[in-house]
Structures are given as structure tokens and as C-alpha cells.
C-alpha positions in Angstrom: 10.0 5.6 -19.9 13.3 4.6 -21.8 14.0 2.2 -24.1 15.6 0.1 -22.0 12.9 0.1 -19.5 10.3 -0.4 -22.4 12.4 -3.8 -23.1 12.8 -5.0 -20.0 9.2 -5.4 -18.9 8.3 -6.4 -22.4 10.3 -9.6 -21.4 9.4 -10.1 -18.1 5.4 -10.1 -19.7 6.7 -12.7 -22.3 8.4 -14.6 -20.1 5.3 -14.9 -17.6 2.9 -15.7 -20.7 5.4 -18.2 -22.3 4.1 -21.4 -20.0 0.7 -20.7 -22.2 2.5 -21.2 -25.6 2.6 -24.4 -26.1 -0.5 -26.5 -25.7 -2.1 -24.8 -28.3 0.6 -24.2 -30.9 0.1 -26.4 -33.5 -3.3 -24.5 -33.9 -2.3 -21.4 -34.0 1.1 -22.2 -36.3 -1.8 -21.1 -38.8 -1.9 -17.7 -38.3 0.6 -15.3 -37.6 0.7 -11.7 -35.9 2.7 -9.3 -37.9 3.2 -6.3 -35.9 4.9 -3.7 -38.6 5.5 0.3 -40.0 2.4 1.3 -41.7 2.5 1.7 -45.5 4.9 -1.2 -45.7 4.0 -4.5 -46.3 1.9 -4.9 -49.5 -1.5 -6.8 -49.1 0.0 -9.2 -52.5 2.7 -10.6 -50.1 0.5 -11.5 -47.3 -2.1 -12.9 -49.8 0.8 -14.5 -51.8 2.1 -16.0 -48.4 -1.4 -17.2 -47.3 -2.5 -18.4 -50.1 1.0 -21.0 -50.4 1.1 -21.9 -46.5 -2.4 -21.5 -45.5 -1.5 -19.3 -42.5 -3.7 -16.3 -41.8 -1.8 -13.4 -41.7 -3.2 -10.4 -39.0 -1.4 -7.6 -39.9 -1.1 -4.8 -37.4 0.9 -1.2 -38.0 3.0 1.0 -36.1 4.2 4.9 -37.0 7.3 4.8 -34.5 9.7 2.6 -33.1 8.5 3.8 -29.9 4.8 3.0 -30.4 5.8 -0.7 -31.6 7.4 -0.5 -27.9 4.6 0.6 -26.3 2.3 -1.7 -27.7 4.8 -4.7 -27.4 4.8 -3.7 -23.6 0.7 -4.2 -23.4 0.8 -7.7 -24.6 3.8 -9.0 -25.5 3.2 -12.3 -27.1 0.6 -11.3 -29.2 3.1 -10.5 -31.9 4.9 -13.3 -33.3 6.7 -11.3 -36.0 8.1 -7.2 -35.2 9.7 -4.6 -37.8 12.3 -2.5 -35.7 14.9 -0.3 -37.0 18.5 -0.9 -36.6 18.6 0.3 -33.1 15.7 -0.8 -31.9 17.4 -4.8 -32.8 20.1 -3.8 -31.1 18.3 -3.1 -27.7 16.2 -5.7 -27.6 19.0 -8.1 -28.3 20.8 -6.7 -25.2 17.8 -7.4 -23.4 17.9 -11.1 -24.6 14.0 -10.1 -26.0 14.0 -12.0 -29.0 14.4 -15.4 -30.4 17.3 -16.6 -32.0 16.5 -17.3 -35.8 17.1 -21.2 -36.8 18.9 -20.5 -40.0 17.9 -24.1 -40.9 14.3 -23.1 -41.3 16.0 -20.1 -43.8 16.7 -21.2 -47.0 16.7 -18.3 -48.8 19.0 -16.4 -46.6 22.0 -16.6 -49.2 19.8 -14.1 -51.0 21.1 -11.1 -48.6 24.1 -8.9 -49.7 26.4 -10.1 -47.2 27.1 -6.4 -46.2 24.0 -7.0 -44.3 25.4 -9.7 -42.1 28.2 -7.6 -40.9 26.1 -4.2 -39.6 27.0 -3.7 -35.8 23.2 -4.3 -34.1 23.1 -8.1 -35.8 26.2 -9.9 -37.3 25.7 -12.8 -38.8 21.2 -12.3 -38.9 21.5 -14.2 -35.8 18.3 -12.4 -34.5 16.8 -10.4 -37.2 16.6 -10.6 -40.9 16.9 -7.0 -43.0 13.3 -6.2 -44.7 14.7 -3.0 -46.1 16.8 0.0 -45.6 17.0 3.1 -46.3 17.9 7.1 -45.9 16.7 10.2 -44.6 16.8 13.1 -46.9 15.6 16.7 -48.0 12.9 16.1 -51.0 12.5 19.6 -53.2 9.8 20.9 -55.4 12.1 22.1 -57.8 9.1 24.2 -59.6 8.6 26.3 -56.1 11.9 26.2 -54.8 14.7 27.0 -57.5 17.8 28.0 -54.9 20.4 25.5 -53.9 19.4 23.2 -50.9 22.1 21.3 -49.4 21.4 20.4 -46.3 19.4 21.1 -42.9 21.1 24.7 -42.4 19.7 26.0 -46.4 16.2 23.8 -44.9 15.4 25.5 -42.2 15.1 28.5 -43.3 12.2 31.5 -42.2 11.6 32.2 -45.9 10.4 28.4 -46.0 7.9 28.5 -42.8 4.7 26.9 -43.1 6.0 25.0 -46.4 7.8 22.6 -44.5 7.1 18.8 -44.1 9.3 16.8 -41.7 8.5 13.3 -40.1 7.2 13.1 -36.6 10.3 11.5 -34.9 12.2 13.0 -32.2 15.5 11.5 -32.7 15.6 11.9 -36.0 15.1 15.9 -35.2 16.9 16.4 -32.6 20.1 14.6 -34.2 19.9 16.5 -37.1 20.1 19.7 -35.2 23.3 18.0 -33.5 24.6 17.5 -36.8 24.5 21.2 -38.1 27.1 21.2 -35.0 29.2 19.0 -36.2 27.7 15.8 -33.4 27.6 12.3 -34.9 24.0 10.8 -34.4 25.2 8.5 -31.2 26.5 11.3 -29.2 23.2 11.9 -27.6 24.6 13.0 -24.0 22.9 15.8 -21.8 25.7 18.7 -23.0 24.9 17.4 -26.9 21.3 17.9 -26.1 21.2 21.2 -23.9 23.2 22.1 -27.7 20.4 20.7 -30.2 17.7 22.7 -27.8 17.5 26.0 -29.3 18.2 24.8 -32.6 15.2 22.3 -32.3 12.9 25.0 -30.9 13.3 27.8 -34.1 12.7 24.9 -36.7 9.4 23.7 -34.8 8.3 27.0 -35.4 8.8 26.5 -39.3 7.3 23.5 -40.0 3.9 23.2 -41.2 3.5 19.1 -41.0 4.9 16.7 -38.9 4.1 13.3 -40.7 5.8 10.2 -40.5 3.2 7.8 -42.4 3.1 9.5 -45.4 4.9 12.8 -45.8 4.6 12.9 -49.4 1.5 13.5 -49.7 1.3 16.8 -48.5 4.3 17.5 -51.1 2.4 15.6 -54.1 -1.2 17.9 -53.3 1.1 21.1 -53.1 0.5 21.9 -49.1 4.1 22.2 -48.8 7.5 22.3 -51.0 10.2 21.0 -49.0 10.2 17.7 -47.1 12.3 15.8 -44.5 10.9 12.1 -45.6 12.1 8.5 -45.9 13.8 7.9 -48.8 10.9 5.2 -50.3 8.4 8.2 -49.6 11.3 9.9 -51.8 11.3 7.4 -53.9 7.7 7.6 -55.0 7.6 11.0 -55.7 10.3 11.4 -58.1 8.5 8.1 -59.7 5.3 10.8 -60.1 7.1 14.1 -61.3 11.0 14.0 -61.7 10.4 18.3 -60.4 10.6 16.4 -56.3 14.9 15.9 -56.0 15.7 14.4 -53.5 18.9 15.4 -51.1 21.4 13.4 -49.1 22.1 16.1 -46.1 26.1 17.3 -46.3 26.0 17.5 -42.7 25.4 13.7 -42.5 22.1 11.7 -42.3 20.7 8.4 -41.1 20.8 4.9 -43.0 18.4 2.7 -41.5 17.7 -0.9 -41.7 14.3 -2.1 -40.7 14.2 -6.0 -40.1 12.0 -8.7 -38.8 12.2 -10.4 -35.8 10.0 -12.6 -33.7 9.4 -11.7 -30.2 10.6 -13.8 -27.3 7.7 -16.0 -26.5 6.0 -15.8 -29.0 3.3 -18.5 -30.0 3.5 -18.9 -34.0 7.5 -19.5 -34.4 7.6 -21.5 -37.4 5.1 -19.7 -39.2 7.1 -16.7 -38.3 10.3 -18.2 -39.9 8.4 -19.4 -42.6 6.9 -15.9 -43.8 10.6 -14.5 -43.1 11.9 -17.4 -45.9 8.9 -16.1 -48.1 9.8 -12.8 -48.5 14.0 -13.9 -48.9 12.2 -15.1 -52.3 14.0 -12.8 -55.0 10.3 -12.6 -56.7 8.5 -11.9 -53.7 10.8 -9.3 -52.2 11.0 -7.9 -55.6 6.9 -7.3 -54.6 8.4 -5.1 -51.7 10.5 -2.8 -53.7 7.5 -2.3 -56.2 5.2 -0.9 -54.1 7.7 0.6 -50.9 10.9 1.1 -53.5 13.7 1.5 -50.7 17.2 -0.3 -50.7 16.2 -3.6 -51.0 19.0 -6.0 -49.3 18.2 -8.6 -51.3 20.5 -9.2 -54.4 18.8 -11.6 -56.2 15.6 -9.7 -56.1 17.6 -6.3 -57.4 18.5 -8.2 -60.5 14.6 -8.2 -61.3 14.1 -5.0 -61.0 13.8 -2.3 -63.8 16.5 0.0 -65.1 14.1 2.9 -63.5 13.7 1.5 -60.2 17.4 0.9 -60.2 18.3 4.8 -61.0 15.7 6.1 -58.8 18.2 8.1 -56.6 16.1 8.1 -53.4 16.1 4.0 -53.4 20.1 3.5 -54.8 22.0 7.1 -53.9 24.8 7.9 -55.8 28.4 8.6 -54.4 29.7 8.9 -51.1 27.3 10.3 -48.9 28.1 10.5 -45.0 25.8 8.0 -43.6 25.0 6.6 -39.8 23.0 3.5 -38.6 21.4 4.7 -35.3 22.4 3.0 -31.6 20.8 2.3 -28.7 20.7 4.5 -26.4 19.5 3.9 -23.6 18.0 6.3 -21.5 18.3 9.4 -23.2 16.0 8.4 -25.6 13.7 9.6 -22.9 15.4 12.3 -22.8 14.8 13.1 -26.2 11.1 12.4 -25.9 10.9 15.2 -23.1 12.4 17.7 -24.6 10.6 17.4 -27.8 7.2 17.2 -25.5 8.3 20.5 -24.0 9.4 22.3 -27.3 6.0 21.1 -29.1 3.9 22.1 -26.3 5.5 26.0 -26.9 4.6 26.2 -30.4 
């Protein structure tokens, strides 16, 4: 099913459910439903949050975009507060699936670097708030692998199969295959794909791992040397051992922005805004970046971080790499999905 489709019936569910809401929202404005990526969201901030505002905080996690969909889908007012990438906003704002933020309610939004209220999928935060952002790059064992690696052409390499780690995302894949032909990240058409195809199918056979909670781990025990990971996972590594480098792709890579949002229909509104103006706190997002050390968009919270977390180049590149925030796009994110069930199911 695409995207699109995912979205649409995710609304018409919340829609149908939203009559229920209200009789018993004042009780339940004590808990809230936090639907977000795994490994990303440290237990201190809920407990911080719960322990200020009384609300109960159920925190539930996702590996994909697509399986917050999916689940979202199942029972969509369960969630009163989701983490979707950049994209992901985008859609579901098209889709009129989401709640428009009361900025009132947000006192702390003056924290943001306002380059973050001028991305494409959400001027102005009228829908979502940014939680953090990031890259994806090439991470080396420099002890193992001594040669130049520059981008997903010196990666992919048969000399490097079975030491390979790469996240389990199809897009992500399949657009960096595009990109080692010169295709932007948006210019998913049939043509582009019928391109990526063959590409796509001799790197499968490469890769060892395919890991998109925690691909450094398999780099930190030594199962593999090489990594395509998110740039906190990055992050964290060169924290460890300064041997893991970590690579910005010449051929161009993905920035993401992963934000929060709360669901249309959902039950536990305020206490959704409320935990969103919690973690706008300089001191409490400065929490985030300790334990998930990514971009954080929040300015006032960078000033309290270390020199070190500032210079980690994973969480704050250097220079002018060539980076793209991913769009909807519609159906052919099915597409995608099908061709990568096909070219798994041949390995």
C-alpha cells in the first residue's frame, strides 16, 4: 500500500473514533501515547516530564517510517504524539492528518534555529516541531580499512562483502544507487527505478547486516568494518574510538529532520503540547543530544553543550556537503517497497 493510501485511512479511522474523544479527556490529559523511533528518546526526559506534570508517559517505538504508518493505520488515536521524518510530515499534512500546533501553548518555540521554520514539508512549525536532524553517511574502521572511501561507489565494493553494515530502509537504498547515477533523491519515477535495479541487486549481495536500530553495534563488536548508519549512531562511535570516521557521501546524501506531531484526533492534546514545550527547554533537549547526539535544532540547548560534542563530526559536519531532505512521494514508495521485497527475496 502507498503512503498516500496508508494516510488516507489513518484519517478516515481518526475521524470515525474522534466523537469518543472528548467525554473522557480531562482523564486521560494525564497520560500521553508517544509513538517514536527506537533508541531515541531517553527514559530521563520522560521521567523528568512526568515527574513536573504528572502525566504518564507510554512510550511505544518504531524502526521505519513505514511501520509507524502501519501501526498508526491499526488504531489511529491511540497515539497522541508521532516522530516522522521530514517526508513523512509532509504527507500527512497533505492529507490534513494532523493537528495544527497552538503556538500559544509553545513557549519555548523561540528556542529553534529559525532555519528550521523555513524547510519545505512545515514552514513556520505550523504542524510539527523538529526533535532532531541529521545525516546519512559511510562510518569506517580506519584500523581494517586503510584505503580512501568516498562515497557509495569505493563502499560497495566485492573486496568488502560480508563486512558491510547498512540500515534496513528501502528508500534510503535505492536512492543512493540513483545517486551514483547522478539522480537527485526525489526523482523516484519508474525509468529512475528500472535504473537503481541492478545497482540495488549487486550491493544486496555484499552486505552482511541490514540494521536500522542500531547499526553500530555490529561495527563496535568487530562483525563488520564499514557502515551506512545514521549520523547519531555515527556519532557514538567516534565518541568510543576516534579509528570509526565517519563520511558525508560525494555523490550526495540525505539530511533528515525527525519531528513531533500529534495525530488528528487524538485524545491527550494538551498534554501532547505540553511534553513538546518540555523538550523546547534548552536543559532538557540538551538531555537528547547527550544520549542520541544528532543536530540538535535547538540553539539555546547547543550553547550547553561541550566543546566535544560540538566537534563530533557526525552530529555538526564540516563544510559544504551536498545534502537532500526527502519528499513525499506518493505511490512509488510502494514501488520501492516491491522492488526491494523482490531483490531481498533473490539473495
Amino acid at each position: 500500500m502507498s503512503l498516500q493510501r496508508f494516510v488516507s485511512r489513518c484519517l478516515a479511522v481518526a475521524v470515525a473514533a474522534a466523537g469518543l474523544a472528548g467525554a473522557s479527556a480531562s482523564a486521560q490529559n494525564k497520560e500521553l501515547n508517544l509513538f517514536a523511533w527506537s533508541e531515541y528518546v531517553p527514559q530521563g526526559v520522560i521521567d523528568g516530564f512526568t515527574a513536573e506534570t504528572g502525566i504518564k508517559v507510554n512510550y511505544e517505538s518504531y524502526a521505519s517510517n513505514e511501520e509507524m504508518l502501519s501501526k498508526l493505520l491499526a488504531g489511529a488515536t491511540k497515539y497522541d504524539l508521532v516522530q516522522p521524518s521530514e517526508y513523512v510530515v509532509e504527507a500527512l499534512i497533505k492529507q490534513d492528518a494532523l493537528e495544527p500546533l497552538d503556538h500559544g501553548k509553545l513557549s519555548n518555540l523561540g528556542n529553534l534555529d529559525p532555519a528550521f521554520g523555513k524547510m519545505s514539508h512545515d514552514a513556520g512549525h505550523r504542524f510539527s516541531v523538529p526533535w532532531m536532524s541529521g545525516t546519512v553517511g559511510i562510518v569506517v574502521n580506519t584500523e581494517k580499512v586503510t584505503e580512501p572511501i568516498r562515497g557509495y561507489a569505493d563502499f560497495f565494493q566485492e573486496k568488502f562483502k560480508n563486512r558491510l553494515v547498512v540500515l534496513d530502509d528501502g528508500r534510503e537504498i535505492v536512492t543512493w544507487a540513483m545517486a551514483t547515477e547522478g539522480i537527485g533523491p526525489n526523482d523516484v519515477t519508474d525509468a529512475n527505478l528500472e535504473r537503481a535495479k541492478p545497482i540495488v541487486r549487486k550491493w544486496l549481495k555484499l552486505v552482511k547486516i541490514f540494521d536500522s536500530d542500531s547499526p553500530k553495534t555490529s561495527l563496535l563488536n568487530g562483525d563488520t568494518d564499514l557502515g551506512i548508519v545514521w549520523s547519531g549512531e555515527a556519532a557514538l562511535l567516534f565518541a568510543e574510538d576516534a579509528k570509526f570516521q565517519y563520511i558525508l557521501p560525494i555523490e550526495g546524501t540525505h539530511q533528515f529532520i525527525d519531528s513531533l506531531a500529534i495525530p488528528k484526533g487524538a485524545k491527550n492534546a494538551d498534554a501532547a503540547h505540553q511534553f513538546i514545550n518540555y523538550i523546547l527547554r534548552p536543559e532538557v533537549s540538551k538531555l537528547i543530544s547527550d544520549d542520541f547526539p544528532y543536530t540538535n535544532p535547538n540553539t539555546e540547548a547547543r550553547k550547553l553543550l561541550t566543546d566535544e560534542q560540538r566537534n563530533n563530526p557526525a552530529s555538526y559536519p564540516q563544510g559544504d556537503p551536498k545534502l537532500d531532505l526527502f519528499h513525499d512521494i506518493g505511490d512509488m514508495a510502494g514501488k520501492i517497497d516491491a522492488m526491494m521485497t523482490q531483490l531481498k527475496s533473490e539473495l
